[in-house]
Phi, psi and omega in degrees: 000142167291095193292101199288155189227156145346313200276327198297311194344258178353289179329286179347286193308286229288006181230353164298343164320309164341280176291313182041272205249043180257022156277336166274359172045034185283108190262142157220171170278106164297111180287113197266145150262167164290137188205134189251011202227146152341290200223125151205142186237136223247059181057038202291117145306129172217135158239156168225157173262106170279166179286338178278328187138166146025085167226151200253103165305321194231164200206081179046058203271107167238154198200161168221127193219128166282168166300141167068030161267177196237064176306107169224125181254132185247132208198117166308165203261116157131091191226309180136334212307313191294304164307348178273335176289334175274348185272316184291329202252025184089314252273336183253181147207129168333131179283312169183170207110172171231133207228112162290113157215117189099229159243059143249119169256096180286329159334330188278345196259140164313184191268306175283357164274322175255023156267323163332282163300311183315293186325323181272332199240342196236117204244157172244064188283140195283166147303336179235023146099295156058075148304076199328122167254040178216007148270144171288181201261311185297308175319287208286347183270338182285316199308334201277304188316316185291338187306308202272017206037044177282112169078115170299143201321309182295355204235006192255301195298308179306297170329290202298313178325346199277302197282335155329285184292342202263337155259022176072027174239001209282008145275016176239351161346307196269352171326153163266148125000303192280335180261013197242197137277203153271348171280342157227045160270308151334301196283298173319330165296325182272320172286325155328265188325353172263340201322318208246055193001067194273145151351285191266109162274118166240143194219109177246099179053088198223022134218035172318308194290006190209146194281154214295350150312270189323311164326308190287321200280339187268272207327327180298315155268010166292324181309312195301294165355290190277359208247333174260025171121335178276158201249096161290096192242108174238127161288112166195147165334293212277117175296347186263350175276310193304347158236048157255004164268202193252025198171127177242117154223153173262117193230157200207106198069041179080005208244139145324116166256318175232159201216083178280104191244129170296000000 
């Protein structure tokens, strides 16, 4: 297991959305439906109560995303892309509507089922990396296994080294955070995010952060992903990486305006 310090704590809190109650190691029995698509979202709603009143992030969203597509959303900034993105991964929940992913209507789940799921189906990747930083980059690729119990104790440090290597880092495995760049702080990331082999990649502006060389060497593996089978859904700015998925959609005032397949 992977010992956490004190000093992590801060770090901690900003990556717990992730995990949410698998720090309680709360197994509950996730309840499934029939679903014929990876991801569908069922005329989904969000509002928050602002200090102006009332605002609708999201406005009746419905979408289907198959297994091994390559999803990228594009948006001005308050569109909604980040809220759609917290709505797919649990981290939110719908004012109303439904939401599958895979044969879960995680709308339907409790904190400990969804974390139970989040954890095993969804990998996340961040915009700002959101790294332990008094952990080693192998230690921080390890936290998903250890949260979710995954994988017997001996096989989590040889796993993450794998998944390590599989994103070009394995010299840098014993490294701090602090000691890396950001791009391949990045890179650490993404190997996180494979830790517990999940379906589902999600990416929220997870190369804002980074200059456009390194942004192309992060797409290239997202592709290498989709190419073994994971399904990718990213948020980003830049329209010239979005169209390098397999599927563009655009959203605007909370709404699709457009949904582009190659």
């Amino acid at each position: 297991m992977v010992r956490l310090k004190r000093t992590d704590s801060d770090s901690l809190i900003s990556i717990i959305p992730m995990f949410g109650n698998l720090f309680n190691r709360t197994k509950k029995n996730t309840p499934t439906h029939d679903n014929a698509h990876l991801i569908e979202l069922r005329q989904v709603v969000k509002n928050y109560e602002t200090a102006a009143g009332m605002f609708t992030a999201l406005k009746g969203i419905d979408l289907k995303v198959n297994k091994g597509e390559f999803v990228a959303v594009v948006g001005k900034s308050g569109s909604g892309k980040s809220t759609l993105i917290n709505m797919m991964t649990g981290i939110d929940r719908p004012t109303n509507g439904e939401i599958f992913m895979g044969d879960t209507a995680i709308h339907t789940l409790n904190e400990g089922q969804m974390a139970v799921w989040r954890g095993n189906n969804v990998g996340v990747v961040f915009q700002f990396f959101q790294l332990l930083p008094t952990l080693t980059v192998i230690e921080n690729v390890m936290l998903p296994m250890d949260f979710c119990d995954t994988y017997d104790f001996d096989e989590r440090e040889k796993r993450a080294m794998y998944l390590l290597e599989q994103v070009e880092m394995a010299d840098q495995a014993y490294k701090l955070p602090t000691a890396i760049s950001g791009g391949q702080q990045q890179r650490a990331a993404i190997a996180r995010a494979l830790a517990n082999d999940p379906p589902i990649i999600v990416g929220d502006e997870p190369t804002g952060n980074l200059d456009s060389n390194t942004a192309r060497a992060i797409l290239d593996l997202f592709k290498r992903q989709v190419d073994n089978g994971k399904t990718i859904f990213m948020v980003t700015h830049d329209k010239d990486l979005a169209k390098e998925g397999t599927r563009k959609i655009t959203i605007t005032d909370g709404r699709i305006e457009s949904d582009e397949k190659k």
